[in-house]
C-alpha atoms as an extended CHARMM CRD file, in Angstrom:
* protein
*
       131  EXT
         1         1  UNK       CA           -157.4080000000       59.3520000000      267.1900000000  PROA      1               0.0000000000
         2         2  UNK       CA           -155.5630000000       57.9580000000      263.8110000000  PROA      2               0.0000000000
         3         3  UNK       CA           -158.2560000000       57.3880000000      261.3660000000  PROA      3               0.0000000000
         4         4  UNK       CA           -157.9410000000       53.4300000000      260.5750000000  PROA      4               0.0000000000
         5         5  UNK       CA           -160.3010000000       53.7330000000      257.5080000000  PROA      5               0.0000000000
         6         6  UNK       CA           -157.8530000000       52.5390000000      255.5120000000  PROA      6               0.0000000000
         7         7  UNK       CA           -159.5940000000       51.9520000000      251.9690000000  PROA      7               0.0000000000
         8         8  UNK       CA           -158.2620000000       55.0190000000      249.6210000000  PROA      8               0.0000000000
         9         9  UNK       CA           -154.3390000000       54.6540000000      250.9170000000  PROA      9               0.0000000000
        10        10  UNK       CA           -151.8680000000       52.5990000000      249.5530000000  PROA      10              0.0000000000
        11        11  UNK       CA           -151.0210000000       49.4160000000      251.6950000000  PROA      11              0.0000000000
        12        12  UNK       CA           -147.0910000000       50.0790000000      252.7420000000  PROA      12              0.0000000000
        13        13  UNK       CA           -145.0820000000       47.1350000000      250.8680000000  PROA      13              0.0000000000
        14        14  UNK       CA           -143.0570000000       44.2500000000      252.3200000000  PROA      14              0.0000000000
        15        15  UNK       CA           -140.3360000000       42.5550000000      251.7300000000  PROA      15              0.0000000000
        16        16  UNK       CA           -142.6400000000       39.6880000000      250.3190000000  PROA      16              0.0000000000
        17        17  UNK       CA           -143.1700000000       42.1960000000      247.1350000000  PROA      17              0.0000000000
        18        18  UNK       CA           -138.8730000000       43.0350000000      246.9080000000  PROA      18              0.0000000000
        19        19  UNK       CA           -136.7610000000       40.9200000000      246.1530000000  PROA      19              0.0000000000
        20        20  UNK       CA           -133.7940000000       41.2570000000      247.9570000000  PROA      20              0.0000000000
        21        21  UNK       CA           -130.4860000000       41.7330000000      246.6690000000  PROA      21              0.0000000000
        22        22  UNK       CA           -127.7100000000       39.5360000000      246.9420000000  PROA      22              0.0000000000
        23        23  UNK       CA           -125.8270000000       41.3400000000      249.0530000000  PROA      23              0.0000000000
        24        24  UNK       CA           -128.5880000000       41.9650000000      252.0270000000  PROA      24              0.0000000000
        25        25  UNK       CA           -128.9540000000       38.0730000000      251.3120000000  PROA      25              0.0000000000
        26        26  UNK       CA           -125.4930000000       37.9290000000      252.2250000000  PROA      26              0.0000000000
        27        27  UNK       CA           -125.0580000000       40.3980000000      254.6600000000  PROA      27              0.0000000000
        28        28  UNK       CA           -128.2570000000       37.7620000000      255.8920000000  PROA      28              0.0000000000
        29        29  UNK       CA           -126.3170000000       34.9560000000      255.6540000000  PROA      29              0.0000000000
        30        30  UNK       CA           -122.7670000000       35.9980000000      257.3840000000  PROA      30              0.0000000000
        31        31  UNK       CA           -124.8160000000       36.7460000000      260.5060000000  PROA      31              0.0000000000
        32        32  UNK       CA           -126.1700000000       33.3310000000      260.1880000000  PROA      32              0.0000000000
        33        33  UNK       CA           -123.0490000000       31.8680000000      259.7140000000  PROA      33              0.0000000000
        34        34  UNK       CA           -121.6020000000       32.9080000000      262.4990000000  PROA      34              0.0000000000
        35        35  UNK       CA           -124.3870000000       32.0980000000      264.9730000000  PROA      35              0.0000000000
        36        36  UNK       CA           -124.5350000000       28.7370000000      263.5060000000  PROA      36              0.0000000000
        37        37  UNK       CA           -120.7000000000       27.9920000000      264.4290000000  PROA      37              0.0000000000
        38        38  UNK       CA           -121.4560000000       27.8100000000      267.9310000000  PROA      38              0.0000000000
        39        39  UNK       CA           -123.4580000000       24.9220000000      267.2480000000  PROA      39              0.0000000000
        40        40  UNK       CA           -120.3160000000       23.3850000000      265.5360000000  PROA      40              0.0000000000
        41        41  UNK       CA           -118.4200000000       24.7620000000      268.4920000000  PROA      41              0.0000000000
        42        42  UNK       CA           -120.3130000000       23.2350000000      271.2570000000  PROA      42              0.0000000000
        43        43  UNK       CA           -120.2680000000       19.7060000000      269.1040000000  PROA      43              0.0000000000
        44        44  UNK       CA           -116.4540000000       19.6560000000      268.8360000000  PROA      44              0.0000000000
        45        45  UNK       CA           -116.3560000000       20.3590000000      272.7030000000  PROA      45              0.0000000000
        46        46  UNK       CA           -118.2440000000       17.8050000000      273.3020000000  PROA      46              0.0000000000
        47        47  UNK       CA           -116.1630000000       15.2690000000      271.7250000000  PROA      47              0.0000000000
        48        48  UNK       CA           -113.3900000000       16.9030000000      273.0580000000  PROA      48              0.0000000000
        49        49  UNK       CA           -115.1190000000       16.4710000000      276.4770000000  PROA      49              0.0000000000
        50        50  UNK       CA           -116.0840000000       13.1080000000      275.9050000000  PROA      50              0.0000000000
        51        51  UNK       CA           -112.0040000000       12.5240000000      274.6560000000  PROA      51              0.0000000000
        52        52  UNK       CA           -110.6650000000       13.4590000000      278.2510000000  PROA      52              0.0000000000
        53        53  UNK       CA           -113.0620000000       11.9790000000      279.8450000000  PROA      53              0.0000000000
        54        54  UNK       CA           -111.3710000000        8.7990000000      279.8970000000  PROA      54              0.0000000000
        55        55  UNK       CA           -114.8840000000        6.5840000000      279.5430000000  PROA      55              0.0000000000
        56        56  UNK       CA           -114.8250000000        4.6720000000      276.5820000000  PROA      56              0.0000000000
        57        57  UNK       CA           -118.2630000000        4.7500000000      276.2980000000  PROA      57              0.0000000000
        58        58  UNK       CA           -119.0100000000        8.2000000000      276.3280000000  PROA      58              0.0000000000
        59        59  UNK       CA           -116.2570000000        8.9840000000      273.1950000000  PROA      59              0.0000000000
        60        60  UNK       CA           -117.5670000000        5.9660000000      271.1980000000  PROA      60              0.0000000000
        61        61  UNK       CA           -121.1110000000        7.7540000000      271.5520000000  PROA      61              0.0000000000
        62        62  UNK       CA           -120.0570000000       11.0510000000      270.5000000000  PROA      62              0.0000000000
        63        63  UNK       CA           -117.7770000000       10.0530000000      268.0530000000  PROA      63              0.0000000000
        64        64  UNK       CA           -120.2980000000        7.5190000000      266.3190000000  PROA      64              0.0000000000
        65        65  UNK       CA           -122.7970000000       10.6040000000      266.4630000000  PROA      65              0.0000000000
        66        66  UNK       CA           -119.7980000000       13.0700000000      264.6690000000  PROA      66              0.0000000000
        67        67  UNK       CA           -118.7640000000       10.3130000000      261.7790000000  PROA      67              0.0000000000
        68        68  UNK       CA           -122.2060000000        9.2620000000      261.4690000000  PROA      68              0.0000000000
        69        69  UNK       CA           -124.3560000000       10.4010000000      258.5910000000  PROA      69              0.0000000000
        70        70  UNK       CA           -126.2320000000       13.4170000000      260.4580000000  PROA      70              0.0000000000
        71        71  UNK       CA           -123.1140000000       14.7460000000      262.4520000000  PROA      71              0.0000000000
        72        72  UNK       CA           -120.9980000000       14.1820000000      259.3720000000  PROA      72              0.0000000000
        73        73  UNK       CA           -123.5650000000       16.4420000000      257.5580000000  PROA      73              0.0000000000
        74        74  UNK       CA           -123.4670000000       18.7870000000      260.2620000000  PROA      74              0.0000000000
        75        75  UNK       CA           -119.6230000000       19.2740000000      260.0490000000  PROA      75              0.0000000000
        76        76  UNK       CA           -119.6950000000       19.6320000000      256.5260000000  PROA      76              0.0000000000
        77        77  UNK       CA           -122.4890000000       22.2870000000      256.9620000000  PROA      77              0.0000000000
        78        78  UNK       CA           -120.2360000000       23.8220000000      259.5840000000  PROA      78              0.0000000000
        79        79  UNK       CA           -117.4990000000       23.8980000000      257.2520000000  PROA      79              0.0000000000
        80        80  UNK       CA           -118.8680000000       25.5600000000      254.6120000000  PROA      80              0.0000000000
        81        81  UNK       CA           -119.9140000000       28.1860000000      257.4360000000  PROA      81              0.0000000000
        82        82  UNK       CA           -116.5090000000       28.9300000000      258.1560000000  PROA      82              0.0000000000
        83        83  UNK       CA           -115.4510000000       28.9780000000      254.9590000000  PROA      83              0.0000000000
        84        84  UNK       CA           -118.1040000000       31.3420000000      253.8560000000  PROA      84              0.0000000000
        85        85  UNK       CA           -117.9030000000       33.6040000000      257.1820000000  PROA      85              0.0000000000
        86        86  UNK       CA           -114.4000000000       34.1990000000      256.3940000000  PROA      86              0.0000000000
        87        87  UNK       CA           -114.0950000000       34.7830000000      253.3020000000  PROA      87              0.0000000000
        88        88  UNK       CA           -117.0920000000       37.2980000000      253.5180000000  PROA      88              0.0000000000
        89        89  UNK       CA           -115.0080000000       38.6580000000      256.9450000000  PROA      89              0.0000000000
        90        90  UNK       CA           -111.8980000000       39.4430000000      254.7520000000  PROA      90              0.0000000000
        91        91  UNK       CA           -114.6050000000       41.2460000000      252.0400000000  PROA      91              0.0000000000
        92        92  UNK       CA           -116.1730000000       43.2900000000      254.8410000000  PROA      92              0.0000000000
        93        93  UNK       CA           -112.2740000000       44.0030000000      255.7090000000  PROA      93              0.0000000000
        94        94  UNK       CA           -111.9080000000       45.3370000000      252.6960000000  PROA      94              0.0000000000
        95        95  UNK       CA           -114.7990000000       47.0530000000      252.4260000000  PROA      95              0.0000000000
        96        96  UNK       CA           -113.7320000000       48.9960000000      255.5640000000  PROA      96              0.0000000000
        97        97  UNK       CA           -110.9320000000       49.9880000000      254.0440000000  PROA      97              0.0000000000
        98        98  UNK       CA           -112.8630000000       51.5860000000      251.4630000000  PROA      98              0.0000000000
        99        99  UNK       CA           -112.9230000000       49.3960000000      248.6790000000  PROA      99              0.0000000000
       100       100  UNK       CA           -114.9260000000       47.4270000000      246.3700000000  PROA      100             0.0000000000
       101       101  UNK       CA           -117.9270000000       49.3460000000      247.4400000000  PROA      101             0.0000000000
       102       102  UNK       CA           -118.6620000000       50.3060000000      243.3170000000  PROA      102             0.0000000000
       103       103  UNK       CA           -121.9090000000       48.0320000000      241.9020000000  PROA      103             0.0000000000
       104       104  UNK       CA           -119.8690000000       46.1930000000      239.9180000000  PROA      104             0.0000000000
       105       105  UNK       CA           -117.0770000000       44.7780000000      241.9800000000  PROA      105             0.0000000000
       106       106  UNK       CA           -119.5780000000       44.7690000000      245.1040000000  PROA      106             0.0000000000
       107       107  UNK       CA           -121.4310000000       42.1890000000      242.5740000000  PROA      107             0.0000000000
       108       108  UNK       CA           -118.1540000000       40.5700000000      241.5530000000  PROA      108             0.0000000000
       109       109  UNK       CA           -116.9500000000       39.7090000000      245.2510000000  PROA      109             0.0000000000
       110       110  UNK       CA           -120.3310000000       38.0760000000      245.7350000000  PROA      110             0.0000000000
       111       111  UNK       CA           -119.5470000000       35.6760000000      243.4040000000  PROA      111             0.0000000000
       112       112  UNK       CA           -115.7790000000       35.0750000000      244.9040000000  PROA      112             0.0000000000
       113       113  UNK       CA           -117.2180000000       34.9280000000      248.2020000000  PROA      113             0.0000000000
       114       114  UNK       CA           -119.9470000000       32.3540000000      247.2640000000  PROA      114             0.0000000000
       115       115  UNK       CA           -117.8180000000       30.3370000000      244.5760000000  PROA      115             0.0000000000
       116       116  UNK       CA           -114.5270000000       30.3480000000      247.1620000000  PROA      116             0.0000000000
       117       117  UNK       CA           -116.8350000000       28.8040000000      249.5920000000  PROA      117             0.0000000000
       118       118  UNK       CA           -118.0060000000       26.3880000000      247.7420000000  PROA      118             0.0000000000
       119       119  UNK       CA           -114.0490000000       25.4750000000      246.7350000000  PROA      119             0.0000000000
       120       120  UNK       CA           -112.8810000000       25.5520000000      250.0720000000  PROA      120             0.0000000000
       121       121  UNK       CA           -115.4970000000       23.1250000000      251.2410000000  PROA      121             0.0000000000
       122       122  UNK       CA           -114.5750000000       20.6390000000      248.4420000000  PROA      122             0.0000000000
       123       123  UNK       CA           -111.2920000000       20.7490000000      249.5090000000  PROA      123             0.0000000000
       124       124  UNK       CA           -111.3520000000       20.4040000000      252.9590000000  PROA      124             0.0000000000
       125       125  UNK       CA           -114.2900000000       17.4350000000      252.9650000000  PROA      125             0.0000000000
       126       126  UNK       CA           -111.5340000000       15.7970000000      250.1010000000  PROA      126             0.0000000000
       127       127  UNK       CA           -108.5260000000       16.1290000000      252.4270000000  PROA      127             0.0000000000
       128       128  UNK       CA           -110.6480000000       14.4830000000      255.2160000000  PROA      128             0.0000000000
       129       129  UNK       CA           -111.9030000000       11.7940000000      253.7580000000  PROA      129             0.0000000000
       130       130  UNK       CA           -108.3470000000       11.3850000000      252.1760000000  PROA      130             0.0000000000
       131       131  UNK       CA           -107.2220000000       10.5930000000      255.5340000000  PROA      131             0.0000000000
């Protein structure tokens, strides 16, 4: 039987004493990401749906709910997801092909990544509301 007397060994450590580093949180996030879409996925199909339907009722529900405050947050969220899960797809494309895996530039893209996200956003949420 495994001795549980525990009081001479160390206690194993956990990730509550490591901070992680920003590329696991990224790694993290990119699987998030692209979970998270097919929320965003299911939404636009709905008011897709709710478009062919034909009921006018039904589309002026769904579309209220989309250019409302919460599902207006919720796209924006959405877009910054796809921003950032591409952008970090063409990195992890890269990184297949065997580069940028040195500290320094593996550092570097994390800041493109995060920083082109960011950008893109912007610039998609200004060319919608410029609509």
């Amino acid at each position: 039987m495994a001795d549980v007397n525990r009081g001479d060994r160390p206690l194993s450590p956990h990730l509550q004493v490591y901070r992680l580093p920003l590329t696991a949180v990224m790694s993290i996030l990119h699987r998030i990401t692209g979970t998270a879409m097919l929320v965003s996925i299911a939404l636009v199909t709905w008011w897709l749906l709710a478009a062919a339907s034909g009921d006018e009722a039904t589309f002026k529900f769904a579309d209220g709910f989309l250019s409302g405050y919460i599902g207006g947050f919720i796209m924006l969220c959405s877009l910054f997801g796809l921003c950032y899960h591409a952008l970090n797809g063409v990195r992890h494309l890269l990184w297949d092909a065997g580069y940028g895996f040195e500290l320094k530039s593996a550092a570097a893209s994390n800041i493109v990544v995060l920083l082109g996200a960011v950008g893109l956003t912007a610039l998609g949420w200004l060319a919608w509301i410029a609509i």
